[in-house]
GUMAR-792097 format. One line per field, with one value per residue: residue number from 1; residue in three letters; y, x, z of N, C-alpha, C in turn. Coordinates in steps of 0.001 Angstrom, whole numbers, plus 524288, in hexadecimal, padded with zeros to 5 digits. Example, Ala and Ser with C-alpha at 12.3 -4.5 7.8 and 13.67 -1.06 7.14 Angstrom:
residues 2
nr	[1, 2]
rest	[ALA, SER]
ny	[7E9C6, 7F736]
nx	[83386, 83232]
nz	[81E78, 81BA8]
cay	[7EE6C, 7FBDC]
cax	[8300C, 83566]
caz	[81E78, 81BE4]
cy	[7F31C, 8001E]
cx	[83390, 83264]
cz	[81E78, 81EBE]
END
This chain:
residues 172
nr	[1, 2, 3, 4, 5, 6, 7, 8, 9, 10, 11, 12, 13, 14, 15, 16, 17, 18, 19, 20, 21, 22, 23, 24, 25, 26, 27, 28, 29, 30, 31, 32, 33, 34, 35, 36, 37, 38, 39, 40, 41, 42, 43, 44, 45, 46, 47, 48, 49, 50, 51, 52, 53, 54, 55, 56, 57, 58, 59, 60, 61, 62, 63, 64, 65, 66, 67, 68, 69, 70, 71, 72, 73, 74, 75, 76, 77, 78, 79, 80, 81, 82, 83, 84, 85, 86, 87, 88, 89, 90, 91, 92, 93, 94, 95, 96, 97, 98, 99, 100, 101, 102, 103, 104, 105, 106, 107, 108, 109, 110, 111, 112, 113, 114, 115, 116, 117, 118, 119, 120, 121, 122, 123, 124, 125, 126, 127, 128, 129, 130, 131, 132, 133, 134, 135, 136, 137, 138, 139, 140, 141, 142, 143, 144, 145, 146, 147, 148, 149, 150, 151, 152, 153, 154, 155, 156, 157, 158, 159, 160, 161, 162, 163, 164, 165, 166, 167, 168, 169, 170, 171, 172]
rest	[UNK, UNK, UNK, UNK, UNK, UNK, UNK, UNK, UNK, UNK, UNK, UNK, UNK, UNK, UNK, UNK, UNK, UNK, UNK, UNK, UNK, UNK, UNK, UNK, UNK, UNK, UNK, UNK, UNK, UNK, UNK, UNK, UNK, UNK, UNK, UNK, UNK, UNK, UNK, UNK, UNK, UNK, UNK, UNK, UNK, UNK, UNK, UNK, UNK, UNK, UNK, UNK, UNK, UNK, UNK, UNK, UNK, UNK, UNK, UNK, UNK, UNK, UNK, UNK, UNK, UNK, UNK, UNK, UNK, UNK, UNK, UNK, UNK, UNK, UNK, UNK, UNK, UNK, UNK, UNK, UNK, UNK, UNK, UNK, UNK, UNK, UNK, UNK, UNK, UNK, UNK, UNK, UNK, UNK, UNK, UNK, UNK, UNK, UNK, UNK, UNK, UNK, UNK, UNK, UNK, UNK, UNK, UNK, UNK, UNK, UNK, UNK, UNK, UNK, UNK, UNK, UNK, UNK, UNK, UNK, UNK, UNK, UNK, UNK, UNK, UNK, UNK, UNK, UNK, UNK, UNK, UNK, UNK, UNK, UNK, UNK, UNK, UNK, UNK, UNK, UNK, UNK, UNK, UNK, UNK, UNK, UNK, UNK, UNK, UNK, UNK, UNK, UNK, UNK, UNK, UNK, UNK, UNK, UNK, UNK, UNK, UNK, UNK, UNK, UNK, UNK, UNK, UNK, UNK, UNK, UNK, UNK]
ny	[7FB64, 8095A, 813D2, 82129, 82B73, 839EB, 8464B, 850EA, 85C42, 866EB, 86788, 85DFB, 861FB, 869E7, 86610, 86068, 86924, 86D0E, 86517, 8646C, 86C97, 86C4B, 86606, 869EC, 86BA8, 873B3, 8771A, 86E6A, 87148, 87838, 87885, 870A8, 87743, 87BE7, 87503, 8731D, 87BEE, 87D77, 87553, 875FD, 8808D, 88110, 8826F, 88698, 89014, 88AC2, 88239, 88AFE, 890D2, 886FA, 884B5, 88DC2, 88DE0, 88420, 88930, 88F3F, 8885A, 885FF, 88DEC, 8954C, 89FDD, 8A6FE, 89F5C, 89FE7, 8A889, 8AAD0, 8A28D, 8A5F2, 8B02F, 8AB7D, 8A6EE, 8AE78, 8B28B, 8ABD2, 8ADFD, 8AA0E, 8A8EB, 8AF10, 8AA0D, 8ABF2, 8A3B8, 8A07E, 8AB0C, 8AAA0, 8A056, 8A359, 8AD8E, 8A65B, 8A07E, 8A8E4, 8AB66, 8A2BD, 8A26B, 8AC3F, 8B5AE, 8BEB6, 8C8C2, 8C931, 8C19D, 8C930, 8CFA6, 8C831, 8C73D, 8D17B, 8D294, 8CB68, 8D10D, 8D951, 8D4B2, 8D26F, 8C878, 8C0A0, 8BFC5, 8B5B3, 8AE79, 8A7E3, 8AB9E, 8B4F4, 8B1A4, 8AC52, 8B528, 8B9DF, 8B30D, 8B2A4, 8BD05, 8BBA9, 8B57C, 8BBD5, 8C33F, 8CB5D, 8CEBF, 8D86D, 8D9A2, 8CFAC, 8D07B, 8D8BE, 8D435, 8CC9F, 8D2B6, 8D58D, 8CC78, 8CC01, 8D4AE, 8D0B9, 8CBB2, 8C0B1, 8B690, 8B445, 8AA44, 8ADAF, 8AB85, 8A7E5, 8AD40, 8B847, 8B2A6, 8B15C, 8BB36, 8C02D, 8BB14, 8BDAE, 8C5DB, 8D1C2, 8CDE8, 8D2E4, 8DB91, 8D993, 8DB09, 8DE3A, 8DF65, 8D5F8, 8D045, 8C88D]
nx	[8034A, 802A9, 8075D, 80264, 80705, 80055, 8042B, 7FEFD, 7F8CE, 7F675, 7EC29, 7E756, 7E720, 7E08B, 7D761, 7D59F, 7D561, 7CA2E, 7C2DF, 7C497, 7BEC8, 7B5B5, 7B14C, 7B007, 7B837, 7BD6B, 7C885, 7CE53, 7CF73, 7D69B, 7DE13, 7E2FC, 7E470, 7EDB4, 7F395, 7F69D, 7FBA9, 80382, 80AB2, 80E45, 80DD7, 80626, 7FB3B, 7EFAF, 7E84F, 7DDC5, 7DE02, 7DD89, 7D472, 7CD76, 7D01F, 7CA52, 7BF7B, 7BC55, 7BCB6, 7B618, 7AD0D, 7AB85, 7A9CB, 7B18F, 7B41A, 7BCCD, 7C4DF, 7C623, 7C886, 7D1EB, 7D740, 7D606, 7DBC6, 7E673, 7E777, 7E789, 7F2CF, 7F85D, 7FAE2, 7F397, 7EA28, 7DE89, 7D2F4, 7C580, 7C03E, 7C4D8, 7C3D5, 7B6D4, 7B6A5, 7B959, 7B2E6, 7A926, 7AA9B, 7AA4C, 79FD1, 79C3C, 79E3B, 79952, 79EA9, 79B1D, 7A159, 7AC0F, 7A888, 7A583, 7AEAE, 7B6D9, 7B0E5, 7B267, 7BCC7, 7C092, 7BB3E, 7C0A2, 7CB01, 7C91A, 7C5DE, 7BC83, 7ADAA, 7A6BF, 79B04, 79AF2, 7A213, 79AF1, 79145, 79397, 79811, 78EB6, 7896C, 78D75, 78AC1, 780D5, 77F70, 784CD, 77A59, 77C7A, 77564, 7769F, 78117, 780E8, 779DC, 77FF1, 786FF, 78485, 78049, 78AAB, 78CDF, 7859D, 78815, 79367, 79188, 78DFD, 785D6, 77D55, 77976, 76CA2, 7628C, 7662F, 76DEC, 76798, 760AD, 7680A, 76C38, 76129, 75F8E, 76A43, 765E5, 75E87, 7538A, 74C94, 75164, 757C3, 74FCD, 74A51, 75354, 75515, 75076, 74B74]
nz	[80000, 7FC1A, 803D0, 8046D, 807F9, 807C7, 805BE, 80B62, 804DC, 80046, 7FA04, 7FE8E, 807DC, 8074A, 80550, 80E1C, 8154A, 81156, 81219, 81CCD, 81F50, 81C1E, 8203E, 8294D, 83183, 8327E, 838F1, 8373F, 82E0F, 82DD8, 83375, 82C6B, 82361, 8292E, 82BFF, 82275, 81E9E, 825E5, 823A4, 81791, 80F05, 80974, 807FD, 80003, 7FA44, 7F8A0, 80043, 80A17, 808EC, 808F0, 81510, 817E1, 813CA, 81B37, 82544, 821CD, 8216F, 82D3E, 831CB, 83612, 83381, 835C9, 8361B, 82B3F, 826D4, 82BA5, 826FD, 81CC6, 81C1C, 81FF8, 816AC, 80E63, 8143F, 8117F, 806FC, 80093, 7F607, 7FA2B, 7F48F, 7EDBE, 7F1FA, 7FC20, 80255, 800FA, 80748, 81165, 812B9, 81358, 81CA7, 82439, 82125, 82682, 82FC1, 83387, 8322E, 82C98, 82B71, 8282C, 81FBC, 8177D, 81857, 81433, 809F7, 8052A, 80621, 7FEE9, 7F541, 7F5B5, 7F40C, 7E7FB, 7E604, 7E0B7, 7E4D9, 7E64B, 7E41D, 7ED6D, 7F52A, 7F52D, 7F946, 80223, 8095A, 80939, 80DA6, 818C9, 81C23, 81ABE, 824C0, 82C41, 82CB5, 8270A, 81D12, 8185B, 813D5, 80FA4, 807C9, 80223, 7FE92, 7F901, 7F0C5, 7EBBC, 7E9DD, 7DF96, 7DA67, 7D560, 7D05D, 7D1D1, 7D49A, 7DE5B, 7E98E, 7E828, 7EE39, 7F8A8, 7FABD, 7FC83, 8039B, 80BB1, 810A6, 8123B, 81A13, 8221C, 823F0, 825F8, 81F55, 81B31, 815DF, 80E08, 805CC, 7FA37, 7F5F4, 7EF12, 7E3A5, 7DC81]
cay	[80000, 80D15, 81753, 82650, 83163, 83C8A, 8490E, 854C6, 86106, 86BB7, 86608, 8597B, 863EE, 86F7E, 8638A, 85FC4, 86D6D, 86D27, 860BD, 8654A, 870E8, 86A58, 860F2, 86D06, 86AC5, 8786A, 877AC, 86B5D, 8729D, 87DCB, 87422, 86EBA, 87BC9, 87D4A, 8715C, 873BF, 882BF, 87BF9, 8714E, 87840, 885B1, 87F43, 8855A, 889AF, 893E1, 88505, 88176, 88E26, 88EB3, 88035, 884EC, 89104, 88A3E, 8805F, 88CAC, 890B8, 88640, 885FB, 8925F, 8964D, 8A35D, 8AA92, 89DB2, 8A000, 8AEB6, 8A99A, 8A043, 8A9A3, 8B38D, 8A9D6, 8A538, 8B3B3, 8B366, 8A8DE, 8ADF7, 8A61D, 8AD46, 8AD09, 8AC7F, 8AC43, 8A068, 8A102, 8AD4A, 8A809, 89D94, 8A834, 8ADB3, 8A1DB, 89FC7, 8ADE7, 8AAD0, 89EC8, 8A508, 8AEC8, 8B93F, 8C3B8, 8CD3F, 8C601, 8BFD5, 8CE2C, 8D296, 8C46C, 8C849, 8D6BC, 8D2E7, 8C8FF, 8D661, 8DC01, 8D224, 8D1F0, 8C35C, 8BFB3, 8BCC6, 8AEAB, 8AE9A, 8A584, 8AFF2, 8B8B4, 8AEB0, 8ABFC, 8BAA0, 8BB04, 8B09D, 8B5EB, 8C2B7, 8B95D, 8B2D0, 8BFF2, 8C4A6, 8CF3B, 8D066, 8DBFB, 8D79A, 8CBEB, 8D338, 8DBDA, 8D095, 8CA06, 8D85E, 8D58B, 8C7B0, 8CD76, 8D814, 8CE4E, 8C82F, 8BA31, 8B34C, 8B14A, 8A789, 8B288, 8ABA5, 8A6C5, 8B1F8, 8BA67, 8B24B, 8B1E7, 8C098, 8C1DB, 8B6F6, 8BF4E, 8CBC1, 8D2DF, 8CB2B, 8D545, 8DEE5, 8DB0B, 8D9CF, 8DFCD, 8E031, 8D1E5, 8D014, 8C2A2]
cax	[80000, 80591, 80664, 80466, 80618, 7FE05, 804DF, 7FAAA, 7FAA4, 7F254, 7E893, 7E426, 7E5B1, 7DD20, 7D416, 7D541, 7D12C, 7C651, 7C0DE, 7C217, 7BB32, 7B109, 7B0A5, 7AE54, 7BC2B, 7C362, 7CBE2, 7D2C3, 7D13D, 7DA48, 7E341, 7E4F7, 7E7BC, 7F197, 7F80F, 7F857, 7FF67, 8090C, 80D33, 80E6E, 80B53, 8028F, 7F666, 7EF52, 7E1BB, 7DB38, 7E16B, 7DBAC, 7CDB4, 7CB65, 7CE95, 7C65E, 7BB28, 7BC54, 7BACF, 7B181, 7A90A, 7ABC3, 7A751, 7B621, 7B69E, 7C296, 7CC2D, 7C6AC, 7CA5B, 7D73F, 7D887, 7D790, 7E13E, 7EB14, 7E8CF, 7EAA0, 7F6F8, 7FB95, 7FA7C, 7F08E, 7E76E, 7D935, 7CF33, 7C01A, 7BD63, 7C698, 7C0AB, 7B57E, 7B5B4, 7B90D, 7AC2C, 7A5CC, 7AC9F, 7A93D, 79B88, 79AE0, 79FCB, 79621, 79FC1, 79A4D, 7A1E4, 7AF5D, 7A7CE, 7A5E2, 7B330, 7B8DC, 7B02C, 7B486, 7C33C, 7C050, 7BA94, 7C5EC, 7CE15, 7C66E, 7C1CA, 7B750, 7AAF1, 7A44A, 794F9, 79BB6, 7A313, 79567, 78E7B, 797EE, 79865, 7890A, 786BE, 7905A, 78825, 77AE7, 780FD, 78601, 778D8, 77CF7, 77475, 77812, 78586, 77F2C, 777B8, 78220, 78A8C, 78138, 7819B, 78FB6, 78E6D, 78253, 78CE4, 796C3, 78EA1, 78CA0, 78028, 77DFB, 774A1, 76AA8, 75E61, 76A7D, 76F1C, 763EB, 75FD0, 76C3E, 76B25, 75E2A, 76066, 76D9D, 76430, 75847, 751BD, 74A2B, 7543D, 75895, 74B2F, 74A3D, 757DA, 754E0, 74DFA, 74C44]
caz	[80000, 7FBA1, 80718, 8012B, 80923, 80642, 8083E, 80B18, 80326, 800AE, 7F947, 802E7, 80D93, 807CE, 8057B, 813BC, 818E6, 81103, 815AD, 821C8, 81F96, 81A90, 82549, 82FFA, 83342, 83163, 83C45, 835F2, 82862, 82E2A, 83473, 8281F, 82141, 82BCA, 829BA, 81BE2, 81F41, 8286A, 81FEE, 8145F, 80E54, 803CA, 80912, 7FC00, 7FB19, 7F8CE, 808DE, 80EAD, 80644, 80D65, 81A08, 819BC, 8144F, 81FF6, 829AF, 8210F, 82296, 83250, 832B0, 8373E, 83028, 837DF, 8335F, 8264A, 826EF, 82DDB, 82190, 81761, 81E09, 81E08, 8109E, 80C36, 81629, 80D39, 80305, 7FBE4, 7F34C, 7F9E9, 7EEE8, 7EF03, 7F546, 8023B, 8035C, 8010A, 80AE7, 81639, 81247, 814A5, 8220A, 82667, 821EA, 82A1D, 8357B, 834E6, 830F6, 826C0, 827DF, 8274F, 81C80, 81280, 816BC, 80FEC, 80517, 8055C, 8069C, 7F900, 7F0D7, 7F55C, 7F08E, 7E372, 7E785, 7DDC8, 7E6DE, 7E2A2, 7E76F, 7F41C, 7F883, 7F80C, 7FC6D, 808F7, 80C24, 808EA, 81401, 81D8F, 81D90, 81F6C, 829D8, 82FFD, 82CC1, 8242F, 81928, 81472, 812AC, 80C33, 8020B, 7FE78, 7FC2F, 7F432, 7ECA3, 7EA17, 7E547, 7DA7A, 7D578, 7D5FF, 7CC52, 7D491, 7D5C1, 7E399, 7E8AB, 7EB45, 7F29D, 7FB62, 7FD03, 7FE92, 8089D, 81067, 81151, 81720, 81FE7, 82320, 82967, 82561, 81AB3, 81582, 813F8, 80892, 803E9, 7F67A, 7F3B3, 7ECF1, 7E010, 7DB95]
cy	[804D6, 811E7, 81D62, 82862, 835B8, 84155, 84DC5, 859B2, 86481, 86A56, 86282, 85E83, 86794, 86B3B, 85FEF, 863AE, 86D0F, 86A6F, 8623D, 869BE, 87001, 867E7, 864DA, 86D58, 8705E, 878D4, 875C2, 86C4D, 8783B, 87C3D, 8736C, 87368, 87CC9, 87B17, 87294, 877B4, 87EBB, 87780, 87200, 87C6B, 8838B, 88089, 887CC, 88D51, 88DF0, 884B4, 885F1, 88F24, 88A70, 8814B, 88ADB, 88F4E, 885C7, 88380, 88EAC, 88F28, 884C4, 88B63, 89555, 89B01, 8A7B3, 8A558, 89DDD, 8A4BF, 8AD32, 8A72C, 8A26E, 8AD29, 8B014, 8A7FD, 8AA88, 8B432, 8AEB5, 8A810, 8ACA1, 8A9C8, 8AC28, 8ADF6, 8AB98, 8A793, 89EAF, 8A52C, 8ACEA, 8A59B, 89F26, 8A9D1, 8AB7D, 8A0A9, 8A465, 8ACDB, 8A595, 89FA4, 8AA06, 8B57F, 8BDF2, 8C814, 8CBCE, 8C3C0, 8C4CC, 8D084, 8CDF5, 8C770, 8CDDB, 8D4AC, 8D02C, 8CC81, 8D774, 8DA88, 8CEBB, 8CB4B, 8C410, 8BC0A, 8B8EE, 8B06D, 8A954, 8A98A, 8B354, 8B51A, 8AD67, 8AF85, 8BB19, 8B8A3, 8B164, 8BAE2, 8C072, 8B77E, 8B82D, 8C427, 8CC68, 8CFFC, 8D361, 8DCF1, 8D3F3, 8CCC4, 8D5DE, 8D7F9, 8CDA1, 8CF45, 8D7DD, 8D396, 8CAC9, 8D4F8, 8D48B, 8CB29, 8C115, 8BA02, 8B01D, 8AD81, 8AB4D, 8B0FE, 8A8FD, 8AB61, 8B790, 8B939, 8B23E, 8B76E, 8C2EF, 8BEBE, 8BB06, 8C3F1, 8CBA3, 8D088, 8CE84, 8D96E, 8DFF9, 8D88B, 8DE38, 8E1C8, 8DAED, 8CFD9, 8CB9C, 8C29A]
cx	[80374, 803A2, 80778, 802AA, 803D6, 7FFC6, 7FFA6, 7FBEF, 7F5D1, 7ED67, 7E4E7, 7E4C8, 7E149, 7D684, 7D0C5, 7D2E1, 7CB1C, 7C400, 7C020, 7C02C, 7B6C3, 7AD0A, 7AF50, 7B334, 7C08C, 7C715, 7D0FD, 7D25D, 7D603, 7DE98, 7E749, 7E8A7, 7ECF4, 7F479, 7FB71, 7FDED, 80377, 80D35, 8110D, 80C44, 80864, 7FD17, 7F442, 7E9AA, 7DDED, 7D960, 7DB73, 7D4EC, 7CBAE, 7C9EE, 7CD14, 7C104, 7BB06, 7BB7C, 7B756, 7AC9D, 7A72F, 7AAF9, 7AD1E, 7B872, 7BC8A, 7C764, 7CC08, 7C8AC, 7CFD4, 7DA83, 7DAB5, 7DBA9, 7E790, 7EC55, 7EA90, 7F0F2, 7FA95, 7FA2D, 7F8A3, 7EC57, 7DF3F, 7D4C7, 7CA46, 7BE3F, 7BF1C, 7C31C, 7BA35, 7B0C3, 7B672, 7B45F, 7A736, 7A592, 7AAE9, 7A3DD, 7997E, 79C2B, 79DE6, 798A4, 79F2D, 79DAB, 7A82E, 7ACC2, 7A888, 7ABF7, 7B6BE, 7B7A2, 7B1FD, 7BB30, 7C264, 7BDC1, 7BE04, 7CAB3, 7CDD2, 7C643, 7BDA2, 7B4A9, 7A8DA, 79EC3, 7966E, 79EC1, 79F22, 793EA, 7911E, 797ED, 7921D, 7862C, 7896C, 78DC1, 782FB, 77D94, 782E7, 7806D, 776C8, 77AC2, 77463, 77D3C, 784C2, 77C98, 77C82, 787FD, 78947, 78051, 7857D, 79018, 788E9, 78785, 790FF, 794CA, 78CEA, 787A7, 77F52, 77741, 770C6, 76699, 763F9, 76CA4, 76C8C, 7603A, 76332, 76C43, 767F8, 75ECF, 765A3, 76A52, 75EDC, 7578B, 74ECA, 74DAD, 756BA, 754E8, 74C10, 74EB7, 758EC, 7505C, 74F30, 74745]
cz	[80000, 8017D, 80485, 806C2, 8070E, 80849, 807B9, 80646, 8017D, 7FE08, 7FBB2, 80703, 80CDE, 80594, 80A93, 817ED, 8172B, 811FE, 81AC7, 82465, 81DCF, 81E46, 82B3E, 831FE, 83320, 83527, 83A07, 83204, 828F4, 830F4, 82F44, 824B5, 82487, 82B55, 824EB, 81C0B, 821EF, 826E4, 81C3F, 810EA, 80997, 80456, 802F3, 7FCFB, 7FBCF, 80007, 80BF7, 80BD7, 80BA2, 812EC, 81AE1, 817DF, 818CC, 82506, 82812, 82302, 82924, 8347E, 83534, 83507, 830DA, 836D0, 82D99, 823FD, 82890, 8283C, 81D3D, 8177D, 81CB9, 816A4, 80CE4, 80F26, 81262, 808CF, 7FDCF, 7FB35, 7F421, 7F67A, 7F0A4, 7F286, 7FB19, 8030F, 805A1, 8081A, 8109F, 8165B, 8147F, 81ABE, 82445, 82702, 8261E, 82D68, 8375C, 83527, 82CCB, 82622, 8265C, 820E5, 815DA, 813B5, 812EF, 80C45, 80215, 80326, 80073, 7F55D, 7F28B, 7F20B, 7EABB, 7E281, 7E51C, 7E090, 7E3C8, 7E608, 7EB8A, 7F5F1, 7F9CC, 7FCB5, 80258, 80C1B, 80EB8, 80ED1, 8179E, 81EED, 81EFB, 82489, 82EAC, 831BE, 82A5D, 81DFB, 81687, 81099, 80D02, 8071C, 7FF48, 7FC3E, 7F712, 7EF46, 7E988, 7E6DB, 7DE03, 7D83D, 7D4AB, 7D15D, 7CDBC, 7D5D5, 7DAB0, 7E39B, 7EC1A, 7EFDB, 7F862, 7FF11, 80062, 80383, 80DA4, 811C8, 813BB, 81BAB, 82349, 825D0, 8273B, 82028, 816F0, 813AE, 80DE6, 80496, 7FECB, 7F32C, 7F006, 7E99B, 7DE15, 7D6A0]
END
């Protein structure tokens, strides 16, 4: 019987965080990233994506903000969907306004929004209860030219405060 060793490397590992960000597990998906860093500098945008989606989904949004910092401290180039997935983490942690300065800081850095970055911001402002936020985001994505999902949206918005407020601002 042949015996193989399997050495690790960035691909089985940034497939390992995500598993165990999937799995509820972000603790041992930020282990892992750590391993990875102390091993060898092979960390790629892939690596840190994984393990901010894995605090995303643990609602963990200050190591996903921690995450992204370092991934800008090393120099890796964060593009729409780390971003993104901070977003997401902010919104699941019930942070809105952490959530529009992400999206703020990505117009700044002429970051082309996707209708999941609205949408992420959009429900971080229901969840904060900021529908006015939430409308004028959904403003953004219709100049932006994106097709949000509107009864979705329109209802996350009144559910987010006064429902009739933005009563006749929606023609269907």
């Amino acid at each position: 019987m042949w015996e193989t060793i399997l050495e690790p490397n960035v691909v089985s590992c940034n497939a390992g965080i995500r598993a165990y960000g999937n799995g509820k597990q972000w603790q041992r998906a930020l282990s892992l990233l750590s391993d990875m860093w102390e091993v060898s500098s092979e960390l790629n945008v892939t690596s840190y994506i994984a393990g901010i989606s894995a605090c995303e989904m643990a609602e963990q949004w200050q190591w996903a903000l921690a995450l992204l910092s370092e991934m800008c401290k090393a120099k890796l180039e964060a593009d729409i969907f780390s971003f993104t997935a901070v977003v997401g983490a902010c919104r699941n942690g019930e942070q809105w306004q952490q959530a529009l300065t992400l999206l703020s800081g990505m117009w700044e850095m002429k970051l082309e929004l996707d209708v999941v970055s609205y949408n992420a911001g959009i429900s971080a402002c229901e969840k904060g209860k900021q529908w006015q936020w939430a409308l004028a985001l959904l403003s953004e994505m219709w100049e932006a030219k994106l097709q949000p999902n509107v009864s979705a949206t329109i209802l996350g918005s009144a559910r987010a405060g006064n429902a009739n407020s933005g009563r006749g601002l929606w023609h269907c």
